[in-house]
C-alpha positions as CSV (number, residue, x, y, z in Angstrom):
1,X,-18.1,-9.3,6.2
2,X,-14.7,-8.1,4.9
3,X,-11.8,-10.6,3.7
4,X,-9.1,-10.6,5.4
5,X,-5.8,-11.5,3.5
6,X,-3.4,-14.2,4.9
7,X,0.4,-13.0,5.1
8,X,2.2,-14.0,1.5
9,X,2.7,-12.0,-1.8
10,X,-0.3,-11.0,-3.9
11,X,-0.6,-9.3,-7.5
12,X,-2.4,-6.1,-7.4
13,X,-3.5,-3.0,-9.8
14,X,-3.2,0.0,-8.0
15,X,-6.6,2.2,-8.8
16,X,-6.1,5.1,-7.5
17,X,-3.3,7.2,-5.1
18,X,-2.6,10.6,-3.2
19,X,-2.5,12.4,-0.2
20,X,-5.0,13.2,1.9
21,X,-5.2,14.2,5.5
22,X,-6.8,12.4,8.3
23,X,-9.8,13.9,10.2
24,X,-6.6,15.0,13.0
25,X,-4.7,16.8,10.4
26,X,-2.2,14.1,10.0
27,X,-1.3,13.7,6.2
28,X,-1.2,10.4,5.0
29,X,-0.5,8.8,1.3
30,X,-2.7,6.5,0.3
31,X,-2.5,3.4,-2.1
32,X,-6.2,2.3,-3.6
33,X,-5.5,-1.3,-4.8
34,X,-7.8,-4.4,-6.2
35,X,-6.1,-8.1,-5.0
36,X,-6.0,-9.8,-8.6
37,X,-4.2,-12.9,-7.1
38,X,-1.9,-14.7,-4.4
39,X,1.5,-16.6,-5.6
40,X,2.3,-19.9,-4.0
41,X,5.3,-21.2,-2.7
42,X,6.2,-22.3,-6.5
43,X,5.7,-18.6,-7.8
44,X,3.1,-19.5,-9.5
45,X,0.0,-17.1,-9.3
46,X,-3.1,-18.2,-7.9
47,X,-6.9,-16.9,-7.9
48,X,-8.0,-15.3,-4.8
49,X,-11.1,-13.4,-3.9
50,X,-10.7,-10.0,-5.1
51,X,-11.3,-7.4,-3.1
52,X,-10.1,-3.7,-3.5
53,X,-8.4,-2.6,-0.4
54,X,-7.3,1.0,0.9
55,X,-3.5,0.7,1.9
56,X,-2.3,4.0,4.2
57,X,0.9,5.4,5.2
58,X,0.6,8.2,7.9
59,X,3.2,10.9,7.6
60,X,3.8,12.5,11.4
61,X,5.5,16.0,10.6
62,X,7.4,16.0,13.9
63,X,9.8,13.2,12.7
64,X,10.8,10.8,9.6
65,X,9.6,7.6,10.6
66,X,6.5,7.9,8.0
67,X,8.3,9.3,5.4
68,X,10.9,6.8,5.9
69,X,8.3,3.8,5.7
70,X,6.3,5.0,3.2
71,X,10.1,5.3,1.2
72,X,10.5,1.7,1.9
73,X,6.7,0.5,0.6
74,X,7.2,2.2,-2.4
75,X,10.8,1.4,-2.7
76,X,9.6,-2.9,-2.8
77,X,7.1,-1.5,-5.8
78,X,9.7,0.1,-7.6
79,X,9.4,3.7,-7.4
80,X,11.8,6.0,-5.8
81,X,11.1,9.4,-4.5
82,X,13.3,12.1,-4.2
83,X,10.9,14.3,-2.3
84,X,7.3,14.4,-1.1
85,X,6.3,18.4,-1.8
């Protein structure tokens, strides 16, 4: 049975990252993460099952709505890009 995280603002190590490309040849970057906790409405941080998960962003080559997404993800983490070659 896999977990299944309610919506709300977790705490997470990131394991592992790249790009890789999809059995279709779409590329994709990919985020390998383990859920270390969940904070409350207080801020305070909470235990949660820990689980790692596999977070994907799918990069379509014929327009910029990946890219632009995938901008914005890592954007809320702190890291910009200035491009993805």
């Amino acid at each position: 049975m896999t977990t299944t995280y309610t919506k709300g603002t977790y705490q997470a190590e990131i394991r592992d990252q790249g790009f890789e490309e999809a059995t279709t040849g779409t590329p994709y970057f990919f985020l390998l993460v383990l859920i270390l906790g969940r904070y409350d409405q207080q801020g305070q941080l909470q235990e949660c099952p820990r689980f790692e998960r596999d977070v994907r962003f799918y990069l379509n080559q014929d327009n910029d709505t990946g890219i632009n997404i995938l901008r914005g993800a890592l954007r809320t983490l702190g890291v910009t890009i200035q491009t993805l070659e």
